[in-house]
DOBA-851879 format. One record per atom (N, C-alpha, C): x negated, y negated, z negated; residue in three letters; atom name. Coordinates in steps of 0.1 Angstrom, whole numbers, m for minus. Atoms other than C-alpha are relative to their C-alpha. Layout:
! residues N
[[X,Y,Z],'ALA','CA']
...
This chain:
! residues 126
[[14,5,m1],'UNK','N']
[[286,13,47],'UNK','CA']
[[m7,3,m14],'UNK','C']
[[7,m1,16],'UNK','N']
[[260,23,20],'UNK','CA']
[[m4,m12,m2],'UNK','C']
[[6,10,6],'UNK','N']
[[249,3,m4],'UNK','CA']
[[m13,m2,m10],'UNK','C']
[[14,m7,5],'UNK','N']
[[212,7,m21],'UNK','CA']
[[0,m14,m11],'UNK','C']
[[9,9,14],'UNK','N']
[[202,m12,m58],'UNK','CA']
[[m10,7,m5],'UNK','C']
[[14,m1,7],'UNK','N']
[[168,m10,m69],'UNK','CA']
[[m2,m2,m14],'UNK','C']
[[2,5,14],'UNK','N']
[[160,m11,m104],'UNK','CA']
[[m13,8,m4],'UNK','C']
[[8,m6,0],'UNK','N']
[[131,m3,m123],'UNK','CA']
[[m17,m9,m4],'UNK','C']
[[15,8,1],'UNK','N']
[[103,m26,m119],'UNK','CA']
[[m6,m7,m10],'UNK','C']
[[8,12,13],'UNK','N']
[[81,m53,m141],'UNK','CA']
[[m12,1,3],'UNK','C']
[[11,2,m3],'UNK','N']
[[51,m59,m148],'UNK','CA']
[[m6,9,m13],'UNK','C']
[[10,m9,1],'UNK','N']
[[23,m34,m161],'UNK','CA']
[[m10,m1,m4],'UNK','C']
[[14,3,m1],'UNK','N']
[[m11,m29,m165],'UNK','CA']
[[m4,11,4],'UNK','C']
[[9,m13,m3],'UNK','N']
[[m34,m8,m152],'UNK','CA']
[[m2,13,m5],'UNK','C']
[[3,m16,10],'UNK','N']
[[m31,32,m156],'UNK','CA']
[[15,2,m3],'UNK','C']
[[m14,m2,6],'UNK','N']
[[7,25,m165],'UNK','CA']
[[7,9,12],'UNK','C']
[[m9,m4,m8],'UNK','N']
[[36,46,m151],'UNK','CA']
[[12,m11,0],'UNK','C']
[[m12,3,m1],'UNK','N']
[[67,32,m140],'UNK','CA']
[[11,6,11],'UNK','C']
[[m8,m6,m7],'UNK','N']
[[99,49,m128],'UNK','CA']
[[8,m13,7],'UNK','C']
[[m12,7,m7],'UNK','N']
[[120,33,m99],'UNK','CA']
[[12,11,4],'UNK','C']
[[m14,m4,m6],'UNK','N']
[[156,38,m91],'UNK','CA']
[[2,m6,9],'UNK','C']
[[m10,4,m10],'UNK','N']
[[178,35,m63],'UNK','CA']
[[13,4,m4],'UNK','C']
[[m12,m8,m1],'UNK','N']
[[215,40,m67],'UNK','CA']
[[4,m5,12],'UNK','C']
[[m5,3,m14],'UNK','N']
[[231,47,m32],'UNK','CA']
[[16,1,m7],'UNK','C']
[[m10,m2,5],'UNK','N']
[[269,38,m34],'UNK','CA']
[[8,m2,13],'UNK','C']
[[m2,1,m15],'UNK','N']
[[293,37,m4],'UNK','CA']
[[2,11,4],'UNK','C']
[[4,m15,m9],'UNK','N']
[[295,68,19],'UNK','CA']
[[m4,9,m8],'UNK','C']
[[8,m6,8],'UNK','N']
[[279,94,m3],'UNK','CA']
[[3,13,3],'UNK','C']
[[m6,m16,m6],'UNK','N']
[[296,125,10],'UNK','CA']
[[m11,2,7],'UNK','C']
[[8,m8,m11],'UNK','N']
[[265,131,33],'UNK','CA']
[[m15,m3,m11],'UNK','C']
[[13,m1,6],'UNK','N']
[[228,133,20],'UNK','CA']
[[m5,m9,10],'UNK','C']
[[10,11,m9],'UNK','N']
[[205,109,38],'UNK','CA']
[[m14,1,0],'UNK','C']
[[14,m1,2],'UNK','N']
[[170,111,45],'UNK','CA']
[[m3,m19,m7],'UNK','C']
[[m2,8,7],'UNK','N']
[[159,86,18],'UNK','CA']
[[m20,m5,1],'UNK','C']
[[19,2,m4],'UNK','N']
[[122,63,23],'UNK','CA']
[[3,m11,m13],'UNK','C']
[[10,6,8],'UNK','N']
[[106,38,m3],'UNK','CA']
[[m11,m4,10],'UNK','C']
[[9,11,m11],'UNK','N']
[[86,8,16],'UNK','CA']
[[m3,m7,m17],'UNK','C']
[[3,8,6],'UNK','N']
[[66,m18,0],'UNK','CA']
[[m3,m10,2],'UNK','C']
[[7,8,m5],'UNK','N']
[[56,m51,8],'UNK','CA']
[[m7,m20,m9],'UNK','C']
[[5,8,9],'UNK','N']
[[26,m74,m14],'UNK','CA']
[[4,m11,13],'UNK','C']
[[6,18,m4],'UNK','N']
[[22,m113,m7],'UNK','CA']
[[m7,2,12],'UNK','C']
[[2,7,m14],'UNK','N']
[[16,m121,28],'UNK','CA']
[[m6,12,10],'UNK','C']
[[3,m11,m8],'UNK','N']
[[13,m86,41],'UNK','CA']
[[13,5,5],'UNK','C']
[[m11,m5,m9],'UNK','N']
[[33,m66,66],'UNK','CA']
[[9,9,m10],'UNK','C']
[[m4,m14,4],'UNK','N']
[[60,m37,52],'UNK','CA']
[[m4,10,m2],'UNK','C']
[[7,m11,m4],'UNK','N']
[[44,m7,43],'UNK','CA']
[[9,13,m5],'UNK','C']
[[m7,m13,3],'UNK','N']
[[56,30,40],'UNK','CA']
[[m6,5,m14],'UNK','C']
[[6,m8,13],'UNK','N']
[[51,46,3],'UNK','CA']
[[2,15,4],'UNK','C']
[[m2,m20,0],'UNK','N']
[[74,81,6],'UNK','CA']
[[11,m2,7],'UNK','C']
[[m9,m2,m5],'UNK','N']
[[101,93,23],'UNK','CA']
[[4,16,m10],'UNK','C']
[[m4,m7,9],'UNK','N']
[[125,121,6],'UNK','CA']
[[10,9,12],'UNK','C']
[[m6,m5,m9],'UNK','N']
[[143,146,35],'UNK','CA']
[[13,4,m5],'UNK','C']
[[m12,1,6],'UNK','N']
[[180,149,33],'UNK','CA']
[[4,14,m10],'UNK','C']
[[m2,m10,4],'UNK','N']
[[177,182,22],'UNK','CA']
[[m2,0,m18],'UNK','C']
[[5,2,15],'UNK','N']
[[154,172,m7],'UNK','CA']
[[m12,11,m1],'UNK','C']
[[10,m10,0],'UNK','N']
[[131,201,3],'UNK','CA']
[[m14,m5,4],'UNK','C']
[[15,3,m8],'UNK','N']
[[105,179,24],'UNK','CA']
[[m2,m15,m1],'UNK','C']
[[5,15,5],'UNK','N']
[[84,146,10],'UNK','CA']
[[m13,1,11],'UNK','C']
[[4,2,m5],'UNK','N']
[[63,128,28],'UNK','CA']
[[m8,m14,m10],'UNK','C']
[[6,14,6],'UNK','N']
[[37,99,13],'UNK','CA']
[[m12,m3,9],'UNK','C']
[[8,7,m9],'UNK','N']
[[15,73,26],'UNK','CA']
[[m16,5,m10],'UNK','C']
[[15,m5,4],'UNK','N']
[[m25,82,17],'UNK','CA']
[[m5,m5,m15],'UNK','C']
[[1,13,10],'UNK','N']
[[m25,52,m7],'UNK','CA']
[[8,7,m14],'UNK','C']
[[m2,m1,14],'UNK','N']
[[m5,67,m33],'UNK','CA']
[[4,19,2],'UNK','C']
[[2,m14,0],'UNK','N']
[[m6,105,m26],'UNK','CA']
[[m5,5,m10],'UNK','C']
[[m2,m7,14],'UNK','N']
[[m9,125,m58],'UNK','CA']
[[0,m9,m15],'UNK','C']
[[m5,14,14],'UNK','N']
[[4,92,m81],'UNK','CA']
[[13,3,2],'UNK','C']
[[m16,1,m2],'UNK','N']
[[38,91,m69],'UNK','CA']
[[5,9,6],'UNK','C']
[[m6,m13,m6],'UNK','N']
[[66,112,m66],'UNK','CA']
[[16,m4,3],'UNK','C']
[[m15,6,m5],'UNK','N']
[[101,107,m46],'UNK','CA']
[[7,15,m8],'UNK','C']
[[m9,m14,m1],'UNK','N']
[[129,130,m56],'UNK','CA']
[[11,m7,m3],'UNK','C']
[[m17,5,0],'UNK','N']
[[167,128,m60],'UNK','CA']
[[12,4,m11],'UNK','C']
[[m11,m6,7],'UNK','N']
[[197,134,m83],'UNK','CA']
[[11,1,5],'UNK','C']
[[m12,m2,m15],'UNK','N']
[[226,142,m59],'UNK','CA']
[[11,m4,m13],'UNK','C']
[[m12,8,7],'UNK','N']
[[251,139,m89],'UNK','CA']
[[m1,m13,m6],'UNK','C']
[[1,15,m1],'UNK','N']
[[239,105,m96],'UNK','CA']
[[5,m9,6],'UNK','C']
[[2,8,m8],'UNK','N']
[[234,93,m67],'UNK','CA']
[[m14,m9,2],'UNK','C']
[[15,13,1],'UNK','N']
[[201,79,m70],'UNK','CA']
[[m11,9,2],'UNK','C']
[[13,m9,m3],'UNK','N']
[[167,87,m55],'UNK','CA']
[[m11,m9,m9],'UNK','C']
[[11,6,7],'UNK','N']
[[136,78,m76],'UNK','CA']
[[m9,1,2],'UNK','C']
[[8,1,m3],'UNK','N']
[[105,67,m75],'UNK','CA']
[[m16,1,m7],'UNK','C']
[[4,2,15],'UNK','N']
[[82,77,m103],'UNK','CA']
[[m19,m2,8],'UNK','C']
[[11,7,m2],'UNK','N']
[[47,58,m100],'UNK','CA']
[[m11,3,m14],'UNK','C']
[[11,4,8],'UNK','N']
[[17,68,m121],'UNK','CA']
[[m12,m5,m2],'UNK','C']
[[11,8,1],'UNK','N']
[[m17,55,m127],'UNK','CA']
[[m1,m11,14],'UNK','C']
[[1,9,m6],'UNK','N']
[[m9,25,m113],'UNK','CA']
[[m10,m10,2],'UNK','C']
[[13,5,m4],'UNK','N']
[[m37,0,m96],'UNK','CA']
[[9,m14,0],'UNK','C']
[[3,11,m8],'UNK','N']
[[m36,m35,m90],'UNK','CA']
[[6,m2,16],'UNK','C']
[[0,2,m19],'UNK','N']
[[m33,m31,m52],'UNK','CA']
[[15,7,m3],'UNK','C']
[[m10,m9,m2],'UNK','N']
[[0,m10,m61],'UNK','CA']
[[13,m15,m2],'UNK','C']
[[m11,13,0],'UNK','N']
[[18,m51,m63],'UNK','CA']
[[8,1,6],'UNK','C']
[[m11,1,m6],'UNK','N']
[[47,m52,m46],'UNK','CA']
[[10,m6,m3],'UNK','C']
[[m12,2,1],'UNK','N']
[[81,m57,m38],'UNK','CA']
[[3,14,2],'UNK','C']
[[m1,m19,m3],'UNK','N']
[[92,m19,m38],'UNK','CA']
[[17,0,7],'UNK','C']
[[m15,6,m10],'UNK','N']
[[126,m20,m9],'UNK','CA']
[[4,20,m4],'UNK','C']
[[m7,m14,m5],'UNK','N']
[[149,15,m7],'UNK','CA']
[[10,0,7],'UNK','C']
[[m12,m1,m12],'UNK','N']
[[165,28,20],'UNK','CA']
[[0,11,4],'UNK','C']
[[m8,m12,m1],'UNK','N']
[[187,49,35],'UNK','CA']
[[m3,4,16],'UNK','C']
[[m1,m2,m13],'UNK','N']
[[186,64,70],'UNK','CA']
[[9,10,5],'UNK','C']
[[m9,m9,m1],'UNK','N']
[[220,75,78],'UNK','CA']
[[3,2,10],'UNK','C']
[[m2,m5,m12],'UNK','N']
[[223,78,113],'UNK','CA']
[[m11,9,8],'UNK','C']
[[10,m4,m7],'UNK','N']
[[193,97,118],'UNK','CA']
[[m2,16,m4],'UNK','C']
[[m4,m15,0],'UNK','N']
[[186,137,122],'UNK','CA']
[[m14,4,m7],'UNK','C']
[[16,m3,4],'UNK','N']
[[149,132,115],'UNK','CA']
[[1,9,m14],'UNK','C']
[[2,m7,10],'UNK','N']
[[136,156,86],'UNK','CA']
[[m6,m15,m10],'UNK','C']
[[7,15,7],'UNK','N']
[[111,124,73],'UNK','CA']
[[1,m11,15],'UNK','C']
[[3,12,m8],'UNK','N']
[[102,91,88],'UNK','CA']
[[m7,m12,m6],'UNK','C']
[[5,11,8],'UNK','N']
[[75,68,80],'UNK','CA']
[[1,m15,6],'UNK','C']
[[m2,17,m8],'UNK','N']
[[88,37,102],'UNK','CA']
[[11,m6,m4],'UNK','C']
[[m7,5,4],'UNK','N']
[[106,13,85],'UNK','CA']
[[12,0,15],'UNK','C']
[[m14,3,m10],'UNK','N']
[[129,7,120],'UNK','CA']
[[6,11,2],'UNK','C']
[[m9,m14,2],'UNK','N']
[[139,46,115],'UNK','CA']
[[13,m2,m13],'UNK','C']
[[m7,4,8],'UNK','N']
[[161,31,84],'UNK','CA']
[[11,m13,5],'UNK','C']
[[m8,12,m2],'UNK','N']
[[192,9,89],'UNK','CA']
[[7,m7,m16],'UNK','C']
[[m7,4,11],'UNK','N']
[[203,8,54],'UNK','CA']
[[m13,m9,m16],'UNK','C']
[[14,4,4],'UNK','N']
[[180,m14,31],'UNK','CA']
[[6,m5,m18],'UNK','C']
[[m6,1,16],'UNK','N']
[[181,m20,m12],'UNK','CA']
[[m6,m21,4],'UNK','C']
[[5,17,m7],'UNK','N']
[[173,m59,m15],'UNK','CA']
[[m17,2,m11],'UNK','C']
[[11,m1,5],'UNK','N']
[[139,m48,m36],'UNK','CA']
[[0,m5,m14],'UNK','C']
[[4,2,15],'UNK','N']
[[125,m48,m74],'UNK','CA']
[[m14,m1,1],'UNK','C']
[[14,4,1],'UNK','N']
[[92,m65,m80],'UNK','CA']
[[m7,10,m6],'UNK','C']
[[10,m8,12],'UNK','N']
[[64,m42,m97],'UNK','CA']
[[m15,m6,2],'UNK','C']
[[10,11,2],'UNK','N']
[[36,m64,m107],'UNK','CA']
[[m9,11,m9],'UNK','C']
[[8,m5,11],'UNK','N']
[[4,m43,m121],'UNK','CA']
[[m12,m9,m4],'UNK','C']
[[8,9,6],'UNK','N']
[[m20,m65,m142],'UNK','CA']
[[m13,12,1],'UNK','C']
[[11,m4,0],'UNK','N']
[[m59,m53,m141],'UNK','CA']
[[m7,m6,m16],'UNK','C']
């Protein structure tokens, strides 16, 4: 079974970058198509990016489309999440996950993932 840790997060201010990790550990022999979810205070889960197992094909939600960028370090192990000019509205809980039984290239539905990190806060101050 994989296993996903988040690291990465804090608190900010407005305009700042901050990089997120995942290290996937477990399983590792195969590549996985790899997503980034987020979810503020009393709002549903939302999709940020997804990262294709290949690593050739990204996918992001509208909301942070040319701020953030997914990509991977295969000899690591860890996909990251690097966040620039960050907003206010960019609060979260930032989750990562894995979707190892799946063929898909991307996927922006959280129920297309079975494997989930337990999330790192990123708090941006205004």
């Amino acid at each position: 079974q994989v296993q996903l840790l988040e690291s990465g997060g804090g608190l900010v201010q407005a305009e700042a970058s901050l990089r997120l990790s995942c290290a996937i550990s477990g399983p590792t022999s195969s590549r996985y198509l790899m997503g980034w979810f987020r979810q503020a205070p009393g709002k549903e889960r939302e999709f940020v990016a997804c990262l294709s197992r290949s690593g050739q094909t990204t996918y992001y939600a509208d909301s942070v489309k040319d701020r953030f960028t997914i990509s991977r370090d295969n000899a690591k192990n860890t996909v990251y999440l690097l966040m620039n000019t960050l907003k206010p509205e960019d609060t979260a809980v930032y989750y990562c996950a894995a979707a190892t039984r799946s063929s898909r290239t991307i996927n922006m539905y959280a129920y297309g993932y079975d494997s989930w990190g337990q999330g790192t806060q990123v708090t941006v101050a205004s």
